[in-house]
N, C-alpha and C positions, 0 to 999 in steps of 0.2 A: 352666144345667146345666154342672157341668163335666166334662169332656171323661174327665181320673184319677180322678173318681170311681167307683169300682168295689166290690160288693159282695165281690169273693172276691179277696184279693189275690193269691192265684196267677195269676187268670185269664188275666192279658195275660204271665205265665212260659208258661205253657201254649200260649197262643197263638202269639208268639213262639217255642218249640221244636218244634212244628209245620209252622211254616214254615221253619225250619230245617233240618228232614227234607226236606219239598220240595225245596228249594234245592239240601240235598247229591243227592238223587234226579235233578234236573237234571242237575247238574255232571258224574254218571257217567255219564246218557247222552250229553252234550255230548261229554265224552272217549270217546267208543265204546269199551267193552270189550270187544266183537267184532270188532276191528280190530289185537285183538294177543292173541286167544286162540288155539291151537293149537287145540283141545277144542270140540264142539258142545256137549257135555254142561255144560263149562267156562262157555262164551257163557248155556246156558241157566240156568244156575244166576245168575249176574252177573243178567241181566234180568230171574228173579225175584224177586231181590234190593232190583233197582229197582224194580220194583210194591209189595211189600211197605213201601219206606219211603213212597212215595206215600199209601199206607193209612194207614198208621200216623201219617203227618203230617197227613195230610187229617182223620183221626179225631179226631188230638187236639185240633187248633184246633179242630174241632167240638164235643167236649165242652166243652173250653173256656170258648168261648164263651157267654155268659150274655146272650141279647136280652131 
């Protein structure tokens, strides 16, 4: 079997931007953005920010993905 053989050619774009999301979701907690917010409100907004792309990335490699 080979390995690119894939029924949905987008599937591995999809998966691929997916994790992409993750990665930048990382990256903003890595940099803390509550570590140069003035604003609580400001912080809370940032780290829902950051959940949201978790979801949204988690989600879509899950659709994605075709087992």
């Amino acid at each position: 079997m080979n390995v690119l053989d894939v029924k949905d050619t987008l599937e591995p774009l999809g998966i691929a931007v997916g994790a992409l999301l993750i990665l930048v979701g990382v990256g903003t907690l890595v940099g803390q953005p509550w570590a140069t917010s003035n604003s609580a409100g400001a912080t809370v907004l940032q780290l829902l920010g950051v959940l949201v792309l978790f979801v949204l990335g988690a989600g879509l490699a899950w659709l994605s993905y075709d087992a």
